[in-house]
Backbone bond lengths (Angstrom), bond angles and torsions (degrees), N, CA, C in turn:
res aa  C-N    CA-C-N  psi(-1)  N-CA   C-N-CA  omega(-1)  CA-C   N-CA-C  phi
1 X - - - 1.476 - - 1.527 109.60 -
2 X 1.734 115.53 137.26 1.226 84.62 -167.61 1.432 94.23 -96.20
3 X 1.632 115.73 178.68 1.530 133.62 -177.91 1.798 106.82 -58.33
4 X 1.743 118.67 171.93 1.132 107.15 163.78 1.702 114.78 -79.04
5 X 1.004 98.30 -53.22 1.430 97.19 175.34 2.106 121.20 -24.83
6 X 1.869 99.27 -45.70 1.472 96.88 165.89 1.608 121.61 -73.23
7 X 1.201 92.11 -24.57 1.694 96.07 177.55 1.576 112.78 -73.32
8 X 1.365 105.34 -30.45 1.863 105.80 -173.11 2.154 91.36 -75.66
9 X 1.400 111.14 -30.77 2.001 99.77 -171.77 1.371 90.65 -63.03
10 X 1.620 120.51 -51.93 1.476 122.14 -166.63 1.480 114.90 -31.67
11 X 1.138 105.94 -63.42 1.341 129.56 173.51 1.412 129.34 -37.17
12 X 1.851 103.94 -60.56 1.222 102.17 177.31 1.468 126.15 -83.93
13 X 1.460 89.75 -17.31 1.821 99.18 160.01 1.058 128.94 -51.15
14 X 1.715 114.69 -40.46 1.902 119.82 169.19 1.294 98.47 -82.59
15 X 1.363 140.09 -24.09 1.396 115.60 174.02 1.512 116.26 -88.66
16 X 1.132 118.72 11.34 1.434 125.59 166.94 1.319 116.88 -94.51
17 X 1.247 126.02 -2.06 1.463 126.74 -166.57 1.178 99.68 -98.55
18 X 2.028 111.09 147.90 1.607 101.23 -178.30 1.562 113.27 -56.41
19 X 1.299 93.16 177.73 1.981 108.87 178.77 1.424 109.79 -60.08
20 X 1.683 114.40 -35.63 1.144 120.44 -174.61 1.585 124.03 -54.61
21 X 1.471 90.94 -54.41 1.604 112.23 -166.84 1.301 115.76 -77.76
22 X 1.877 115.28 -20.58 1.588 119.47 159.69 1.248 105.08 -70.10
23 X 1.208 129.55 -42.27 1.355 122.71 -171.93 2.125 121.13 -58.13
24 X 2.142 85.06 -29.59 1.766 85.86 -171.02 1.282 103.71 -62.16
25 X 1.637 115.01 -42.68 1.367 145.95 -147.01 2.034 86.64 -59.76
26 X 1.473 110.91 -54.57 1.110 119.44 -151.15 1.690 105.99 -66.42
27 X 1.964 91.73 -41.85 1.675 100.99 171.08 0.932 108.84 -46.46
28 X 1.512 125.62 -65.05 1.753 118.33 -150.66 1.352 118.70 -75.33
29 X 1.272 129.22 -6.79 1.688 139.22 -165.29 1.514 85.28 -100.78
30 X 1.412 135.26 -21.73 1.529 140.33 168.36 1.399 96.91 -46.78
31 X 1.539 91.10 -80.42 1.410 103.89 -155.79 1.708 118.92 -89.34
32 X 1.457 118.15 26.18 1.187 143.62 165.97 1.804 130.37 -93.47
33 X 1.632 99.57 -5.47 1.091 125.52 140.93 1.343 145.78 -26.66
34 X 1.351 114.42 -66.92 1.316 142.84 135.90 1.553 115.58 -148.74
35 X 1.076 113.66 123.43 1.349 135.18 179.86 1.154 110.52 -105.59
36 X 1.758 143.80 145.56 1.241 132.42 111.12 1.373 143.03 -43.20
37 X 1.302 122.70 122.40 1.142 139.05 -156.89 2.350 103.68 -95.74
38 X 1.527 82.57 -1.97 1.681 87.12 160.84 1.368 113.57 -170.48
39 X 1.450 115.33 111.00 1.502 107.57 179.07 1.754 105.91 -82.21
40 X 1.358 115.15 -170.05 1.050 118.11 173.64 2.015 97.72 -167.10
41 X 0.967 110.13 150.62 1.717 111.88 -152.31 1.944 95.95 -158.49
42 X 1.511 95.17 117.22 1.412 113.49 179.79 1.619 107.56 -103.35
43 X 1.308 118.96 76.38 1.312 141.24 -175.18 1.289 106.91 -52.22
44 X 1.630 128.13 91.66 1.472 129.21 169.85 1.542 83.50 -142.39
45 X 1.767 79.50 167.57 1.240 122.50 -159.20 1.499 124.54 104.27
46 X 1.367 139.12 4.67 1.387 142.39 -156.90 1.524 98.90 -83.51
47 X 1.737 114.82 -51.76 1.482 104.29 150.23 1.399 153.81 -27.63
48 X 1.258 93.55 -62.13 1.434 105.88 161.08 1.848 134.36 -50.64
49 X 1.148 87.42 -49.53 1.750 116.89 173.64 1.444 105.13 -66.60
50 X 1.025 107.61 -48.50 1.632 99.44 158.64 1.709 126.03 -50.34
51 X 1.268 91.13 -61.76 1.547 94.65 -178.47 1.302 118.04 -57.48
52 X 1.054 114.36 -38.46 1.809 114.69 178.16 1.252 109.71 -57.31
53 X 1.613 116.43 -8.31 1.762 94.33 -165.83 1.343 77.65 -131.31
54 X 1.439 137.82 26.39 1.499 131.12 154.86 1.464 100.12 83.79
55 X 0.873 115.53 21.64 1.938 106.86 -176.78 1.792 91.30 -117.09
56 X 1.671 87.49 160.56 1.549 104.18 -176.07 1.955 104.76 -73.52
57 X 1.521 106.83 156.57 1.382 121.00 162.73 1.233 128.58 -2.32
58 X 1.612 104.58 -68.67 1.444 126.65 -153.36 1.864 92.12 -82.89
59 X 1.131 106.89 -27.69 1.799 101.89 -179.27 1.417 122.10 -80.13
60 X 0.950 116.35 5.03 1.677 149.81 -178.15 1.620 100.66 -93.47
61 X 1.424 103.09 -63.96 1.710 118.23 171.11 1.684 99.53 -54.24
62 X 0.781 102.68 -71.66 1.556 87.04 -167.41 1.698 126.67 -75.63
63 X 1.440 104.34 -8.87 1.854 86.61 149.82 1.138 111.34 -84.56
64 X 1.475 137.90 -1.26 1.310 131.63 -177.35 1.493 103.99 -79.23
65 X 1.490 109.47 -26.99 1.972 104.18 177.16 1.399 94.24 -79.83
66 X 1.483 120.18 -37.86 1.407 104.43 -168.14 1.450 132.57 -48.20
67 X 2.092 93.37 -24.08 1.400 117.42 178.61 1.151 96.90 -43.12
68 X 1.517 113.70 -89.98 1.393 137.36 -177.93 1.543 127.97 30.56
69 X 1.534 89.37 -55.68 2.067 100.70 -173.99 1.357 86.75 -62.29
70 X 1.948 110.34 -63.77 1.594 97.53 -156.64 1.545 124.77 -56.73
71 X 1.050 111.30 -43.51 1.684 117.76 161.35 1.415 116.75 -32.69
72 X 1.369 119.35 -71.40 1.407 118.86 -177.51 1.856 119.04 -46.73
73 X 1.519 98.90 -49.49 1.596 119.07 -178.04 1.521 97.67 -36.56
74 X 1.486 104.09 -60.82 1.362 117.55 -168.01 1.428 147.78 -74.99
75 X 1.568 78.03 -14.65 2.034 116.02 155.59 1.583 90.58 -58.06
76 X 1.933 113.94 -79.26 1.068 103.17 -159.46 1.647 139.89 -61.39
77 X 1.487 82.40 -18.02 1.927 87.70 173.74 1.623 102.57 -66.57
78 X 1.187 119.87 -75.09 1.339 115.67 -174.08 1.218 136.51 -50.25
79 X 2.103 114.56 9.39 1.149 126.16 160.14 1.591 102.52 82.76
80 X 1.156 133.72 44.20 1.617 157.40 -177.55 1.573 94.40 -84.69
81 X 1.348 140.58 96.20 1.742 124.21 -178.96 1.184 85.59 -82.36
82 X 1.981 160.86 -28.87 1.168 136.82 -142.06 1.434 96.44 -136.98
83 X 1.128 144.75 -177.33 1.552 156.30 -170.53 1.491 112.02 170.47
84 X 1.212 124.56 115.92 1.648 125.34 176.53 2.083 92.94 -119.86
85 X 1.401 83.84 150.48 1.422 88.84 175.08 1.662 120.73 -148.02
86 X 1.133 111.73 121.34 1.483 99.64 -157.14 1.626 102.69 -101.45
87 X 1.256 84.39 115.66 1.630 104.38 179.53 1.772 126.34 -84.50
88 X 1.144 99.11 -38.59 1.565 107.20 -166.98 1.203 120.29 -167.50
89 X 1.251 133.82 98.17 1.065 143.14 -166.95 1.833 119.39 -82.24
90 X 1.340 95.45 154.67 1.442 101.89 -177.46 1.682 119.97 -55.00
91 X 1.853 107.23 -19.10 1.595 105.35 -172.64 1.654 83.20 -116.53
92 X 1.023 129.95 15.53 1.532 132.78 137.46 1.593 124.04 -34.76
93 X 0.855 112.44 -12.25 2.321 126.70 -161.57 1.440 89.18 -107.34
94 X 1.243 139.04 -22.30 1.329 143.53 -171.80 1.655 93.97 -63.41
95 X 1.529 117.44 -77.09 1.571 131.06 -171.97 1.492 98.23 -20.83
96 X 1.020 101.97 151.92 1.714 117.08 167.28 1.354 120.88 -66.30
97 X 1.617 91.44 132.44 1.874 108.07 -152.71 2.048 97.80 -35.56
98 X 1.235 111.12 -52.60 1.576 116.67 178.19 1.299 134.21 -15.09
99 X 1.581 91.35 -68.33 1.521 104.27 141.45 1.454 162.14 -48.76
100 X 0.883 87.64 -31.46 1.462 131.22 167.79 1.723 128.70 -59.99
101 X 1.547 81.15 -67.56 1.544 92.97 158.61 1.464 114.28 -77.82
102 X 1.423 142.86 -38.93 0.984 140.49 174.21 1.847 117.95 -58.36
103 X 1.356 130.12 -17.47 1.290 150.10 -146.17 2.051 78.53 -118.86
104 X 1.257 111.55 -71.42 1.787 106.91 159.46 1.486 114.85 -17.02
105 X 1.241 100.67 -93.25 1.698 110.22 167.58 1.271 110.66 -24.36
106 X 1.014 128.64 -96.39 1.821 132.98 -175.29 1.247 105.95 -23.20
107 X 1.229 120.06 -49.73 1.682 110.76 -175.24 1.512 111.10 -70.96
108 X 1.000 115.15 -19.28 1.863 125.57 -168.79 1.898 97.78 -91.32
109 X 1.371 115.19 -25.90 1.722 114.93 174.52 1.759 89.59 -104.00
110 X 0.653 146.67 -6.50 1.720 128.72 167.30 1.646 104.28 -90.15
111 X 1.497 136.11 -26.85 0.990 118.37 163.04 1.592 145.06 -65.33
112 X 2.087 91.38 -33.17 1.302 135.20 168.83 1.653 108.60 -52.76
113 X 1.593 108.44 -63.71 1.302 131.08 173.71 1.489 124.94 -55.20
114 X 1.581 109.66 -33.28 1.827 102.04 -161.40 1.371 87.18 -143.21
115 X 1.531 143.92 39.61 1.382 135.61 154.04 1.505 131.17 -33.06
116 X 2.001 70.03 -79.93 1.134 108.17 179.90 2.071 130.43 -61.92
117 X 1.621 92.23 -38.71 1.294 84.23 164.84 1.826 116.94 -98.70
118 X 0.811 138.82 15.24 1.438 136.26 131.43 1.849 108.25 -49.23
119 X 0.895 98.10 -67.44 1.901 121.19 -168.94 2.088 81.20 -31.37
120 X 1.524 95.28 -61.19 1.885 111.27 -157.59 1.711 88.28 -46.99
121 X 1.408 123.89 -53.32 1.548 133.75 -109.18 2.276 77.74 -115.70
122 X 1.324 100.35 3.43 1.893 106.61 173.45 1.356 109.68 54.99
123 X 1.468 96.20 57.41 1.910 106.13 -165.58 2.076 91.25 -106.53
124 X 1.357 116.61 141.88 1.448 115.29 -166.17 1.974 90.33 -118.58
125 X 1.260 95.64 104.92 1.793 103.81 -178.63 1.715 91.58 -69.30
126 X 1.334 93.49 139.24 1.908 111.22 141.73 1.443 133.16 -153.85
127 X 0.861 123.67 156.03 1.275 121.97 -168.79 1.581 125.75 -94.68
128 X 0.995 147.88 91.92 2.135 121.41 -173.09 1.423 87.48 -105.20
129 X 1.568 105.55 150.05 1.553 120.43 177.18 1.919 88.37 126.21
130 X 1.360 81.30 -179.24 1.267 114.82 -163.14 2.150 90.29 -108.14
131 X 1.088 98.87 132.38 1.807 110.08 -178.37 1.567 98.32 -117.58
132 X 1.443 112.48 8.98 1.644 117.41 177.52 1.961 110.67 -60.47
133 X 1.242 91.25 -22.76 1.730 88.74 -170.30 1.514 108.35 -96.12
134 X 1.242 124.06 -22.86 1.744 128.70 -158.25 1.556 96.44 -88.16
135 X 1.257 120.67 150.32 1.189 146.82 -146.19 2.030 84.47 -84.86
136 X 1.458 88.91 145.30 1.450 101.08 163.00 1.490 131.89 -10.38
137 X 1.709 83.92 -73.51 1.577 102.82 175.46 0.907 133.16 -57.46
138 X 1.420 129.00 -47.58 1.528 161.01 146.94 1.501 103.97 -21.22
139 X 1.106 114.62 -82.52 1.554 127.46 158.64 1.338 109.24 -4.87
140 X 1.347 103.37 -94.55 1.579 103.55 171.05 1.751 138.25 -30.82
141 X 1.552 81.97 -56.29 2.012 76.61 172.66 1.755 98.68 -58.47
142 X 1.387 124.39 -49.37 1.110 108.47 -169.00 1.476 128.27 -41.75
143 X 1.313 110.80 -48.40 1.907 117.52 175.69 1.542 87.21 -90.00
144 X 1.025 167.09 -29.36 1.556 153.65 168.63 1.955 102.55 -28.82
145 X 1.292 87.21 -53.71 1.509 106.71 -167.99 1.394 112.71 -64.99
146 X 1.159 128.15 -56.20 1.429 159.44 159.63 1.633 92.60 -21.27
147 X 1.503 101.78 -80.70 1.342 104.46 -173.47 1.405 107.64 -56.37
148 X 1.349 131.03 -59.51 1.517 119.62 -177.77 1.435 144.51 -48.37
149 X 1.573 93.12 -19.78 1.536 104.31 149.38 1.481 129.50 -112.51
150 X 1.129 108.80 17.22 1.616 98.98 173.81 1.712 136.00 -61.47
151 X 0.888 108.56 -3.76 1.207 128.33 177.51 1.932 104.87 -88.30
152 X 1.103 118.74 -22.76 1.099 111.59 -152.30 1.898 107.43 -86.40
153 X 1.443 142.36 -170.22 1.252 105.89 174.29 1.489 97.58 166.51
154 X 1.446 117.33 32.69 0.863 139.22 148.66 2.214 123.09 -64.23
155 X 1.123 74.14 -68.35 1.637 64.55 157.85 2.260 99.82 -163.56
156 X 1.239 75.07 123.02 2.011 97.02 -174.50 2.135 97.20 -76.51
157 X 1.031 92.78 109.41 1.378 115.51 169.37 1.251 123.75 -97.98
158 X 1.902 127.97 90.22 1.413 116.95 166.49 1.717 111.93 -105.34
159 X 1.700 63.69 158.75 1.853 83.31 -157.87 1.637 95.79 -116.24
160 X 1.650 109.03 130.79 1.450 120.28 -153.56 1.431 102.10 -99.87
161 X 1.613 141.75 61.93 0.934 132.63 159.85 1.607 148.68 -80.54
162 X 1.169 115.92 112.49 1.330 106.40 171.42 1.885 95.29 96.76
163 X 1.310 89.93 14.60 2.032 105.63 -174.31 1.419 105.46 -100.36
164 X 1.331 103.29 144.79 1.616 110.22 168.46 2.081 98.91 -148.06
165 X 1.255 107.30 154.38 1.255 120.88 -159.33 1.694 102.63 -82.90
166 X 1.499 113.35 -17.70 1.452 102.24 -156.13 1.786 84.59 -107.44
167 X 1.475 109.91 -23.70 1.858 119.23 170.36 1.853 98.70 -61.44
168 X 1.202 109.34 -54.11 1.393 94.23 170.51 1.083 167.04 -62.85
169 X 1.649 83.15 -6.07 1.603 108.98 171.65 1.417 114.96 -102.18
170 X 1.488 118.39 -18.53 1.234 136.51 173.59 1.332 101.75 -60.63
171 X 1.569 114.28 -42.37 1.796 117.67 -162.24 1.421 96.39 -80.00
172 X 1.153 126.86 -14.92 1.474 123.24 -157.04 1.650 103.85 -93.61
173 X 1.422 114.55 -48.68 1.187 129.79 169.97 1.148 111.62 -50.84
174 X 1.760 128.82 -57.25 1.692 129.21 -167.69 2.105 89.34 -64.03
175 X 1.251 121.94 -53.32 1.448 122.77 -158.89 1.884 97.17 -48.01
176 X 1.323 108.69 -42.42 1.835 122.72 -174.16 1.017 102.12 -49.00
177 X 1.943 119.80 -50.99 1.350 126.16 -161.96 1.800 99.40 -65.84
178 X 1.372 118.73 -52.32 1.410 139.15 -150.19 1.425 92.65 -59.93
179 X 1.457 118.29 -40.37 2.146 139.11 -172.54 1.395 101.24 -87.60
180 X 0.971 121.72 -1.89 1.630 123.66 144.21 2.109 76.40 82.46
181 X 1.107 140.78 28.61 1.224 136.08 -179.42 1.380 95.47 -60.48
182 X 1.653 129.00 135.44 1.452 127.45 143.05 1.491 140.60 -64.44
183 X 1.224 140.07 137.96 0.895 123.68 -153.25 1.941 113.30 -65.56
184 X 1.276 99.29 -25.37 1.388 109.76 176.98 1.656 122.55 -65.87
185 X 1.639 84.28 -13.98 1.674 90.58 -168.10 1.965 89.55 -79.94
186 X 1.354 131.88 -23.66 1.350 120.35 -138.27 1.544 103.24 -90.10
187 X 1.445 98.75 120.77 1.931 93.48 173.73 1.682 105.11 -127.18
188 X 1.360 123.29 178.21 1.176 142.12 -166.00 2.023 94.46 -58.48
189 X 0.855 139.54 -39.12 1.456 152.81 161.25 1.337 104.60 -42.68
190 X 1.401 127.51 -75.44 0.977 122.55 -166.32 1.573 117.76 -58.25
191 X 1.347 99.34 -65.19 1.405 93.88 168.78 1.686 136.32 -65.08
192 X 1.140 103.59 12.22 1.619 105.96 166.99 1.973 90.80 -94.68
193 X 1.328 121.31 -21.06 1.433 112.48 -154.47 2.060 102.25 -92.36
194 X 1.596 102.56 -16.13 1.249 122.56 171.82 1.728 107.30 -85.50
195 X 1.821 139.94 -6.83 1.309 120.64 -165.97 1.580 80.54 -93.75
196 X 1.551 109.51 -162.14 1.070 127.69 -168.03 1.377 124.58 -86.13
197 X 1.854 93.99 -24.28 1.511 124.47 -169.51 1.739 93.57 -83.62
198 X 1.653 149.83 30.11 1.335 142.74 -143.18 1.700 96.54 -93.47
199 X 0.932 103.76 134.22 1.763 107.90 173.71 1.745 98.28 84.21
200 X 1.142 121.09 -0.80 1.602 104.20 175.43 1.452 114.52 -95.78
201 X 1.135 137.56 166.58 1.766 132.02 159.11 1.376 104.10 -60.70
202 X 1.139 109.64 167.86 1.318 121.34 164.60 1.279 117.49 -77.05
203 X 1.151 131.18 146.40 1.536 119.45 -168.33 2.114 113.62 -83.12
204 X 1.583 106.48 140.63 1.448 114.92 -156.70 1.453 89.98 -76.25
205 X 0.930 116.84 -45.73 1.591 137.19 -147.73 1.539 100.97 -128.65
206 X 1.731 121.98 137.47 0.540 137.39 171.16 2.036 123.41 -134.88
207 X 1.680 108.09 95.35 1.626 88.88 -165.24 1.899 94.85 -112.07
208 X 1.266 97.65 167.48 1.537 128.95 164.23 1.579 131.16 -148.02
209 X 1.052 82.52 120.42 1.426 105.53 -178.87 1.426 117.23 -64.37
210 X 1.613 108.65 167.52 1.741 102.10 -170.07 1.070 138.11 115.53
211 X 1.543 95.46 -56.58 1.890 111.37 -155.77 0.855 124.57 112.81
212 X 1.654 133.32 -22.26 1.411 149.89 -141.31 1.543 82.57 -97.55
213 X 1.483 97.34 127.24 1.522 106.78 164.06 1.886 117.71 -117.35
214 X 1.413 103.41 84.48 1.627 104.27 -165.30 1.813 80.96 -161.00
215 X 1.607 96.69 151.73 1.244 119.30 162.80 1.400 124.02 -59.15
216 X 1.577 120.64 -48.40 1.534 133.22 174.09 1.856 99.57 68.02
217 X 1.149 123.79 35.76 1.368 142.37 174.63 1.225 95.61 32.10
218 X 1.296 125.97 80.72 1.720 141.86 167.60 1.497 96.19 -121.26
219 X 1.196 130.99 139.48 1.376 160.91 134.66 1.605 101.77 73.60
220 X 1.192 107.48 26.32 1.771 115.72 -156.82 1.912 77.94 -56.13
221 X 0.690 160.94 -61.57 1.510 133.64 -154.72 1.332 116.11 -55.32
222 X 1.499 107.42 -55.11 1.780 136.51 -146.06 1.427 77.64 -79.93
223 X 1.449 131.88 -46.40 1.658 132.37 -171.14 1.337 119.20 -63.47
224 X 1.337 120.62 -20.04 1.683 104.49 -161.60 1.273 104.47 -61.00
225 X 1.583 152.64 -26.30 1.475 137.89 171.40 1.401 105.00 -110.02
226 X 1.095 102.33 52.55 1.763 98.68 168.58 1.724 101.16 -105.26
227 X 1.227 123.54 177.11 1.423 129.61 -150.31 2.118 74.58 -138.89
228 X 1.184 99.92 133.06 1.604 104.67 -170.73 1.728 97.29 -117.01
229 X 1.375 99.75 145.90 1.710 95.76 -179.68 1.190 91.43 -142.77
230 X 1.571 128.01 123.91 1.376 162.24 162.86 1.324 117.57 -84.36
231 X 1.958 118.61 117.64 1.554 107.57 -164.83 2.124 71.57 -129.46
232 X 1.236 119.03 168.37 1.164 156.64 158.58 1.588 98.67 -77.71
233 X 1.155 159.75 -39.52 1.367 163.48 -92.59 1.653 85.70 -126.46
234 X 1.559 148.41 135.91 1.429 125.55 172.87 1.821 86.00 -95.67
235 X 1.315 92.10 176.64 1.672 104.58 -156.54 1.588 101.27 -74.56
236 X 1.356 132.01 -43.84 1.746 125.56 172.46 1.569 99.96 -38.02
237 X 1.615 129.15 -42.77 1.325 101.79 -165.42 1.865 105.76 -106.27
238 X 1.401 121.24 31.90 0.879 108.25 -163.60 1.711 93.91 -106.11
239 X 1.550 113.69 109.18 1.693 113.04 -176.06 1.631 99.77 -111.37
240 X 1.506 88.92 -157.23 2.006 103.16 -167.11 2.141 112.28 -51.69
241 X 1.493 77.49 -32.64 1.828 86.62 175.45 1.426 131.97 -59.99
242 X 1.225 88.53 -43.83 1.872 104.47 157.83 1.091 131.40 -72.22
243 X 1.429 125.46 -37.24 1.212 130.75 150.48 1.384 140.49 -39.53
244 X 1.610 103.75 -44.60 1.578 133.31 167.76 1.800 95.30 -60.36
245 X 1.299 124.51 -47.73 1.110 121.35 -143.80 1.866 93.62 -89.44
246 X 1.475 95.81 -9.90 1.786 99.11 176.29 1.242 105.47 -85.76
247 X 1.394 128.31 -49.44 1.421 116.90 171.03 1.300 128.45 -56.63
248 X 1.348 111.68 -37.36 1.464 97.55 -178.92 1.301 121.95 -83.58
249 X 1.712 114.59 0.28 1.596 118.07 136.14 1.508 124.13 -35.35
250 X 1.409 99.36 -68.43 1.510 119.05 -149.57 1.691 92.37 -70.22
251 X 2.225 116.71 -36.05 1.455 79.51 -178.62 1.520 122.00 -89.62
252 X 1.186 109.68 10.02 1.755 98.60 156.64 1.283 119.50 -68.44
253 X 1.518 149.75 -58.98 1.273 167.74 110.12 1.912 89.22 47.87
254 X 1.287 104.96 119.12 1.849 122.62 -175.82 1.203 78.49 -118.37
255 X 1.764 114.80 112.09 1.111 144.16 172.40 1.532 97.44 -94.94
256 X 1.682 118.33 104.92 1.180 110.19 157.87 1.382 132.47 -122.38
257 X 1.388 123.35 41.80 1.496 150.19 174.80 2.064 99.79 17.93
258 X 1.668 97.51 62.27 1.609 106.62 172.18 1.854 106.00 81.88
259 X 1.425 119.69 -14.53 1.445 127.03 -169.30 1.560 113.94 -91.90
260 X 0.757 133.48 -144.79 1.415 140.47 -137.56 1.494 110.23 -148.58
261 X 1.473 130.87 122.45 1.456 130.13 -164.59 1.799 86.07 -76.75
262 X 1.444 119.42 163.46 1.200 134.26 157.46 1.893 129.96 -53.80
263 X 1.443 122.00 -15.38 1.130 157.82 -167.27 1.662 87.57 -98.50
264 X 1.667 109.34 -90.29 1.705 121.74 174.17 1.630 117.07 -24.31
265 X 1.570 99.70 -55.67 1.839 106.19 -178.34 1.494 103.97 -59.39
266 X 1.573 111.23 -37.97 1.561 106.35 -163.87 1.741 100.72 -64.63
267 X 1.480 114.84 -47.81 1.260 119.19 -175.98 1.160 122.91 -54.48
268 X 1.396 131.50 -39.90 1.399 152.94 -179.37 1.637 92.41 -63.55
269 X 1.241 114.30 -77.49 1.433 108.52 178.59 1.292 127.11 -42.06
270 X 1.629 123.50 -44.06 1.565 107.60 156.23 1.225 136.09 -43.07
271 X 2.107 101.17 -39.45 1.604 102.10 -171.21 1.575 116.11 -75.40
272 X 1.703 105.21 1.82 1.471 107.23 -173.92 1.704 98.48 -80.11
């Protein structure tokens, strides 16, 4: 037990600390409760957010990378080990070439731009999707990056480009055929160990920004027991506050993967 005297330093030691840092201390033991151990975040609205303030498309896109740092930062304070982020989708090529190419670009100055301090900040890049369509160059920074942080593992960040959920299951299936797999051999394991997402959890949490209440065929496998959280907020303004305000959704949320709340079992068992 310790003495009073250690109990009175204890004390004045937390009351000596700035306002700030009692306050983080106070957040994270909140939301340390139950946490997800992998969010995953369908970033729309960058359009929109544009338009409201009279600016073109692509300037929408790029405060939406600008988001990026704060999002990640704020993964890692609150002890987030996984982060998926869906960037660009496979029926993404539709938008007008303009865009398109401009949405190219942005990803080629956010790698240029925030490598290195990801790399500093022990951020683990990956990629899911197909890199069959992106230009040479592009390509390269993409696995450049990959490789330059692989080591790192603080918090593993994949980034969903050029991905679609129903392409990923397609890729997973042709790779089975190619491994000579039998059909008897194939169970729910395997084919999570054939998508793109292989060695990750499935994601706990699933949010989108916007308003938009639709899947947009992201992680439809890895998702079927994920707990989904829908904000109105478009993604440029969505920072650490919103985020906070997603978890402490998700840890109310009685995840019972098709089973029975603890309350329900008790009842059932009486009525037996």
């Amino acid at each position: 037990m310790p003495s009073e005297s250690v109990k009175k330093k204890r004390s004045w030691k937390y009351r000596l600390r700035p306002a700030a840092v009692r306050r983080k201390t106070k957040e994270k033991s909140k939301l340390l409760y139950k946490k997800p151990t992998h969010i995953a975040i369908i970033m729309d609205g960058n359009g929109r957010w544009a338009l409201a303030r009279g600016l073109p498309r692509l300037a929408g896109h790029r405060a939406g990378t600008e988001n990026l740092r704060r999002v990640v930062e704020a993964c890692i304070e609150f002890g987030i080990p996984y982060l998926t982020l869906y960037a660009f989708s496979t029926e993404n090529w539709g938008r007008p070439r303009e865009e398109v190419q401009g949405l190219l670009r942005i990803l080629e100055d956010v790698i240029d731009r925030e490598l290195q301090e990801l790399h500093d900040q022990g951020v683990q890049l990956r990629h899911i999707g197909r890199l069959d369509r992106l230009t040479p160059a592009l390509r390269d920074k993409v696995l450049h990056a990959i490789e330059f942080t692989r080591f790192n593992d603080r918090l593993v960040l994949y980034v969903a480009f050029n991905y679609g959920g129903r392409d990923e299951i397609v890729c997973a299936i042709q790779r089975m055929i190619q491994d000579g797999v039998k059909y008897q051999e194939v169970t729910d394991e395997m084919v999570s160990q054939y998508l793109f997402t292989a060695g990750a959890p499935d994601p706990d949490l699933i949010i989108r920004t916007s308003g938009e209440l639709r899947g947009s065929n992201f992680l439809i496998w890895q998702g079927a027991y994920s707990e989904w959280y829908f904000t109105p907020t478009y993604w440029p303004d969505f920072d650490k506050e919103e985020l906070r305000k997603a978890l402490q959704e998700f840890s109310q949320r009685d995840r019972r993967y098709g089973g029975l709340t603890q309350p329900e079992k008790g009842a059932a068992a009486h009525a037996d």
